[in-house]
C-alpha positions as CSV (number, residue, x, y, z in Angstrom):
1,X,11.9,6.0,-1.6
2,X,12.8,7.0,-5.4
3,X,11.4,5.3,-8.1
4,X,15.2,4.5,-9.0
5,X,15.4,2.5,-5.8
6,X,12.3,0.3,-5.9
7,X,13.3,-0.7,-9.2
8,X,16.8,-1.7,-7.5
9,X,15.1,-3.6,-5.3
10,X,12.7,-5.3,-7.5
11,X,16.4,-6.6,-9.6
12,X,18.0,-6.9,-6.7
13,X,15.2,-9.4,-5.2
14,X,15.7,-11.3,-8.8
15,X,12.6,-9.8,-10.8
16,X,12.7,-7.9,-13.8
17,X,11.8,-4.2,-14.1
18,X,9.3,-4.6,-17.2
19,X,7.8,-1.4,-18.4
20,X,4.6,-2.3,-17.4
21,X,5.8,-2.6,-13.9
22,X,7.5,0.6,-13.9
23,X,4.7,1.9,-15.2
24,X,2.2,0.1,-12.4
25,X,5.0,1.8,-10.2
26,X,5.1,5.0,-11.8
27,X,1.0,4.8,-11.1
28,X,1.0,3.8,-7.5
29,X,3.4,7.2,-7.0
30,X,1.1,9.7,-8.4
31,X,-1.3,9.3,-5.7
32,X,-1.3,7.4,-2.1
33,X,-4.3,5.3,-1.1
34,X,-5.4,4.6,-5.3
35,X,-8.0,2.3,-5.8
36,X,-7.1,-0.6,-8.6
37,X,-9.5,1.7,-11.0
38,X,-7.2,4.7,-10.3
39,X,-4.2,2.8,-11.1
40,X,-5.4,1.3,-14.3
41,X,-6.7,4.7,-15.6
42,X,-3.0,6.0,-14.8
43,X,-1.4,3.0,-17.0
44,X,-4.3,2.1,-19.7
45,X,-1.7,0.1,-21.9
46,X,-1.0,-2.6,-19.5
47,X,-3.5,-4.9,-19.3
48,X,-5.8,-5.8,-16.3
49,X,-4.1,-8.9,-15.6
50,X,-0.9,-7.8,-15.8
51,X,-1.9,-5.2,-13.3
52,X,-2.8,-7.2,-11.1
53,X,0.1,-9.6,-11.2
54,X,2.2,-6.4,-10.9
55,X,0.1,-5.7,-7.0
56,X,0.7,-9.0,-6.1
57,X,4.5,-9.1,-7.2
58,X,4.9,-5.8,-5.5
59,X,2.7,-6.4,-2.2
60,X,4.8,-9.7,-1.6
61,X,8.3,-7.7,-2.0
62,X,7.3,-5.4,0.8
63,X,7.2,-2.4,-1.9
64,X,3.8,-1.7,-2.2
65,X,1.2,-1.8,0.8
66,X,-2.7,-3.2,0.2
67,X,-4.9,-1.4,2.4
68,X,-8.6,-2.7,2.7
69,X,-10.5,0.4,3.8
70,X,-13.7,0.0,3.6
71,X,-14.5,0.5,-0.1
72,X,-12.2,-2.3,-2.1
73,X,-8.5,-2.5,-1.6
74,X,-6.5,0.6,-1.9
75,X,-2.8,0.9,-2.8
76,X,0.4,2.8,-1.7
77,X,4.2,2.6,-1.9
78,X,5.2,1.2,1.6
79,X,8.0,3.8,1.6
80,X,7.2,4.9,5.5
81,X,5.4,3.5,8.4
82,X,2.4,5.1,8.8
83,X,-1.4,5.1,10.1
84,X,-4.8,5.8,8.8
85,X,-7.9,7.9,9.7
86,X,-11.1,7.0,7.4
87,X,-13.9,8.9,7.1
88,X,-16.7,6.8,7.3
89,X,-19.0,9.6,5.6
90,X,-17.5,11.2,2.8
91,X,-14.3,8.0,2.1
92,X,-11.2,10.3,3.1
93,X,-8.3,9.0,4.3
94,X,-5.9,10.9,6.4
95,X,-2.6,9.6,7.5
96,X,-0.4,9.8,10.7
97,X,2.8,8.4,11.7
98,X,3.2,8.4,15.8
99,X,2.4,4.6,16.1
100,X,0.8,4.0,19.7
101,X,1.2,0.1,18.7
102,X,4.3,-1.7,20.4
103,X,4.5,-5.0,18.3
104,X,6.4,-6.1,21.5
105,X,4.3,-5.9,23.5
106,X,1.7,-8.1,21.8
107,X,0.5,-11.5,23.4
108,X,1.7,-14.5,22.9
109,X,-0.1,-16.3,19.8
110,X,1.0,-19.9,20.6
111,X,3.9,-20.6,18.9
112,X,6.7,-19.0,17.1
113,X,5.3,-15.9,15.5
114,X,7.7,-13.3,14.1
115,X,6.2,-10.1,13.5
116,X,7.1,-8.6,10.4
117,X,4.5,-5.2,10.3
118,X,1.4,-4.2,11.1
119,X,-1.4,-1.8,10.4
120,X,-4.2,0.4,11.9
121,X,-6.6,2.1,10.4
122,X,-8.8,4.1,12.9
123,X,-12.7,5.2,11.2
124,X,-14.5,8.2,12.1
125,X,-15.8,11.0,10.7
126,X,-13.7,14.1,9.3
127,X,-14.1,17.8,10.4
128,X,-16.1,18.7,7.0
129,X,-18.4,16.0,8.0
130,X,-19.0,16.4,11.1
């Protein structure tokens, strides 16, 4: 997904595209599976707080994914569903899209539970590590 239709969808949803939003955005664009340090040191004049807010906001639209991998929480665009291999010795992360997770096919968690997504993040070690 563009830029241009994130933004859409962050004034479609009611929100306004601030420029340090965009610029959180623009950030979280340059680079899939950033670290909160990464993101600030791509957008230095928004402030820490705002950055954060600006995860949150994002995260609860659906726009932007956290992933908790192992070393603090990591961020990417949620533009595609996708997977992840860690490497538990070096901190890579390799991504892959054939899903072998049927959300249909989950049990039964007393009650109505709608599933909405999912994740899987599979650790190992990488080839260069090995």
């Amino acid at each position: 997904m563009e830029l241009e239709g994130i933004i859409g969808k962050i004034r479609g949803r009611g929100y306004k595209a601030t420029p340090q939003r965009v610029a959180v955005l623009e950030a979280i664009s340059a680079e899939q599976h950033q670290s909160l340090e990464g993101i600030r040191s791509r957008c230095p004049g928004v402030g820490m707080v705002t950055v954060y807010r600006t995860l949150d906001l994002l995260s609860g639209l659906g726009l932007v994914r956290r992933l908790d991998l192992g070393d603090g929480p990591r961020y990417e665009l949620a533009e595609d569903h996708h997977h992840h291999l860690i490497c538990e010795d070096c901190g890579s992360v390799a991504e892959f899209e054939q899903c072998p997770l049927d959300p249909r096919q989950l049990p039964e968690v007393g009650g109505d539970f709608e599933v909405r997504a999912h994740s899987l993040e599979v650790y190992g070690r990488c080839s260069a590590c090995r």
